[in-house]
N, C-alpha and C positions, 0 to 999 in steps of 0.2 A: 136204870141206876137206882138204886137201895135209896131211901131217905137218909142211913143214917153216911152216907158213903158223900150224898149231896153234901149234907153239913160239913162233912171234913174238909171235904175239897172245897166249898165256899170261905172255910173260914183261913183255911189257909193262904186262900186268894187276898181275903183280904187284910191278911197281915204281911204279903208282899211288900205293899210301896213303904210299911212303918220299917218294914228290914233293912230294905234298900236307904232308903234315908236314914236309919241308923247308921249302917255302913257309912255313908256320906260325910256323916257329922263326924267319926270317929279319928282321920284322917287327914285334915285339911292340907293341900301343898303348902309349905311350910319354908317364911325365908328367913336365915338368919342375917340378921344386920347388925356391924358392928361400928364401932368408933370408939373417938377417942371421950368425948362429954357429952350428954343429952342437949344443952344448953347449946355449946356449940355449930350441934348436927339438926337444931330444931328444923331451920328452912332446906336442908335437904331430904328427910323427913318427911316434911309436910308435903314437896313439892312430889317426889318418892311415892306416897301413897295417893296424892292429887291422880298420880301420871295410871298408876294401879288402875282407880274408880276408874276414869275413862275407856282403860282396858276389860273393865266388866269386874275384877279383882277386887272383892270388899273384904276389907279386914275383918277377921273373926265371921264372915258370913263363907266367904270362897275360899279365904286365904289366910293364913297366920302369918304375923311376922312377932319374931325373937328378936328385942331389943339387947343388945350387951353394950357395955360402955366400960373401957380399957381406962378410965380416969387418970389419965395423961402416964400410966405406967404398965410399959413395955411389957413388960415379964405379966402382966395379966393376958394377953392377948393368946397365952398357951391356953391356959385354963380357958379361954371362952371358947379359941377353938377345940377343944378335949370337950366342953360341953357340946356344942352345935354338934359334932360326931356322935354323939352320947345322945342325942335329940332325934339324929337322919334329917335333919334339915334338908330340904331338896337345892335351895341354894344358897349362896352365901356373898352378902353384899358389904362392901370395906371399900379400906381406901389404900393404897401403895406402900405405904411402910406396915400394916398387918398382914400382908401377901403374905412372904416367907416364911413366917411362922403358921398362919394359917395351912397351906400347902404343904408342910412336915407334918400335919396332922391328919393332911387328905389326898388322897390321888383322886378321889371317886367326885367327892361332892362341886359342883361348879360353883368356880370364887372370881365373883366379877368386884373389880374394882372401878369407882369413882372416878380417880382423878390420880393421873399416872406420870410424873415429869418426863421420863424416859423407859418406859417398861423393856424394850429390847437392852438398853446400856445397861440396866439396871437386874437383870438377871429376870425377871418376873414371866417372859414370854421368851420365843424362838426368835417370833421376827410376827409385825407389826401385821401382813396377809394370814400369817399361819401360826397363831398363837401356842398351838399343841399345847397337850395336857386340858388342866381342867382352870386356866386363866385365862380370862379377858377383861377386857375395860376399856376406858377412853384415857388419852394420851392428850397430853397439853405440849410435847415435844418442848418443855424448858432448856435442854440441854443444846439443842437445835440453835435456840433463841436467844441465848446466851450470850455468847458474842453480839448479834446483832444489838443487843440494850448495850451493852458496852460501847459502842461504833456511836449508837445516838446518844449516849453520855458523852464520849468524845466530843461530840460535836457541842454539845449543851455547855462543856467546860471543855475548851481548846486547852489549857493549860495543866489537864489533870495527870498528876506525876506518881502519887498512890492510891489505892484503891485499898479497902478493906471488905472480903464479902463475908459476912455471919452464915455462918449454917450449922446442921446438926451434923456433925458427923460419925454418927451413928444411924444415920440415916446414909445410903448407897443412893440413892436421885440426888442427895445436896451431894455428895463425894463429886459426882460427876458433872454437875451444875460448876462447882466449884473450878475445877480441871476443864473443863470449856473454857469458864471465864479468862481464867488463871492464860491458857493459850494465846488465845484473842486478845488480852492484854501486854503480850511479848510480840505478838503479833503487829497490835498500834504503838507501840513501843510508849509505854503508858508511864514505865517505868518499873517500879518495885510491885510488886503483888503480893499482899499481906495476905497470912489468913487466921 
């Protein structure tokens, strides 16, 4: 081999691992996270990127993660998912009411949510084995449960004759929290069912 044929191929060798690790840095897996306030979401957050580290995932070292924060108003929650799209975020971490909108902006990217009162009643999945499509998440089954706080309300106040329940209803988990309740109270014959 030629001197000058060594030097190329030497020096090419050793600008290898600087390519490769460029490559590396250029790309990190990338999650997008959203909600509703920074303040609000701090200890899930914190507990969120805790759960990461243990998994070997260090922020900005292996992993990015895109904060958005929908500041208690709905009609943002397009635009952040139109950005995460506009990003390729590989996935995308929310809570139960930015599902639907998030999901009219994606079939592809996976959107796990948090914290799910009823995601089968609630449109967000198929059915709780077989979520199909690109949702999942954990479920607190409120809807489930709903009745049952009512039966131990009964019993806390034998004599309760109205009930009033607050929710949003613009939200579909409180519609249907509601309409459980609402059952189960004609059910104990509670009496009137306000809402």
């Amino acid at each position: 081999m030629k001197r000058r044929e060594f030097i190329t191929l030497f020096g090419g060798a050793a600008a290898w691992p600087l390519a490769a690790r460029a490559q590396q840095q250029a790309k990190l897996p990338t999650v997008g996270f959203t909600g509703t306030d920074a303040s609000l979401w701090s200890s899930w957050m914190a507990v969120f990127a805790q759960r990461l580290r243990e998994l070997g995932w260090i922020e900005g070292r292996t992993i990015a993660i895109e904060y958005r924060w929908n500041e208690g108003r709905p009609k943002r929650i397009a635009e952040i998912a139109a950005e995460f799209v506009r990003l390729k975020v590989d996935v995308i971490v929310t809570n139960a009411i930015a599902v639907p909108t998030l999901r009219q902006a994606t079939e592809v990217i996976p959107i796990v949510f948090a914290l799910g009162p009823d995601p089968v009643g609630g449109g967000l999945v198929a059915s709780l084995t077989r979520p199909g499509g690109n949702v999942t998440g954990l479920s607190i089954q409120s809807t489930d449960t709903a009745s049952k706080r009512l039966e131990l309300l009964r019993e806390v106040v034998p004599g309760l004759r109205r009930l009033a329940v607050m929710a949003n209803v613009g939200f579909p988990q409180g519609v249907l929290e509601m309409g459980a309740q609402r059952t189960s109270g004609r059910t104990l014959r509670c009496g009137r069912c306000t809402r």
